[in-house]
C-alpha positions as CSV (number, residue, x, y, z in Angstrom):
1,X,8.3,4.4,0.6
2,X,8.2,8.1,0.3
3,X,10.5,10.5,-2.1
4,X,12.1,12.5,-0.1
5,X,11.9,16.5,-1.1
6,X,14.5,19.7,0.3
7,X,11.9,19.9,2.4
8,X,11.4,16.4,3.9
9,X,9.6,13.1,2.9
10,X,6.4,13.7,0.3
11,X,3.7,12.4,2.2
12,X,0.7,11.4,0.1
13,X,-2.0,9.8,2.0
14,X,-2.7,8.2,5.5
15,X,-2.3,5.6,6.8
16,X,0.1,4.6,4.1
17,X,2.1,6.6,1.5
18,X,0.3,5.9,-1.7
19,X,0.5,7.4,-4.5
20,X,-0.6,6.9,-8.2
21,X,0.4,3.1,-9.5
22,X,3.8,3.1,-11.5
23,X,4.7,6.8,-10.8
24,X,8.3,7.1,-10.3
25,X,10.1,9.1,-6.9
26,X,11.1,11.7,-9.4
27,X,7.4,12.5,-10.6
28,X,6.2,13.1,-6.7
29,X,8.9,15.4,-6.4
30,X,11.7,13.1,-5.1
31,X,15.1,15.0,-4.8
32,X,17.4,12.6,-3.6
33,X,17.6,11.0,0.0
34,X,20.7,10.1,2.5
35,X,22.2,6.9,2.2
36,X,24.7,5.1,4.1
37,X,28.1,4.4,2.8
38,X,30.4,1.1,3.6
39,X,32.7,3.2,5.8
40,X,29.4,3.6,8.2
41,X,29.4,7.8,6.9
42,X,25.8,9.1,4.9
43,X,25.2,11.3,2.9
44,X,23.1,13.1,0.7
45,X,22.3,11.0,-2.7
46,X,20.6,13.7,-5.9
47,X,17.9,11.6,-7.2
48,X,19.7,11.8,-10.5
49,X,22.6,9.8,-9.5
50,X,20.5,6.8,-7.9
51,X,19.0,4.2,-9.5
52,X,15.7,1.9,-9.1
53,X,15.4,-1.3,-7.5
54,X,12.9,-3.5,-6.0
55,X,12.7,-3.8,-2.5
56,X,9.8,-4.5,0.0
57,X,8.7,-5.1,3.5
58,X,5.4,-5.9,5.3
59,X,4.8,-9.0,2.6
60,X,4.6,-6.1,-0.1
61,X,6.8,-4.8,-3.0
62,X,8.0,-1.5,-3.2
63,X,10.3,0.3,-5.9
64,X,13.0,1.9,-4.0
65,X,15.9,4.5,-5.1
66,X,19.2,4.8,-3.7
């Protein structure tokens, strides 16, 4: 799951996003990301208000933020 920079998501390798085992969004240059709201509105998140949380997909665990 890729941090997500002013400038778009930090892509770190191909075919997957990989990046160094147990380093946080923040450290890859994470700055926040859009997330939905209950009233079906998004908006922009700073990665200093969200929090992390394990999540996953494929039959793999990811560490999300949001």
């Amino acid at each position: 799951m890729p941090p997500h920079s002013s400038k778009g998501a930090v892509l770190l390798g191909w075919p997957f996003n990989t990046a160094p085992s147990g380093a946080a969004a923040k450290d890859l240059g994470g700055q926040g990301g859009n997330v939905g709201n209950l009233d079906g509105s998004v908006g922009w998140k700073p990665m200093s208000r969200m929090g992390e949380y394990l999540t996953g997909g494929f039959g793999a665990a990811y560490i999300g933020n949001w």
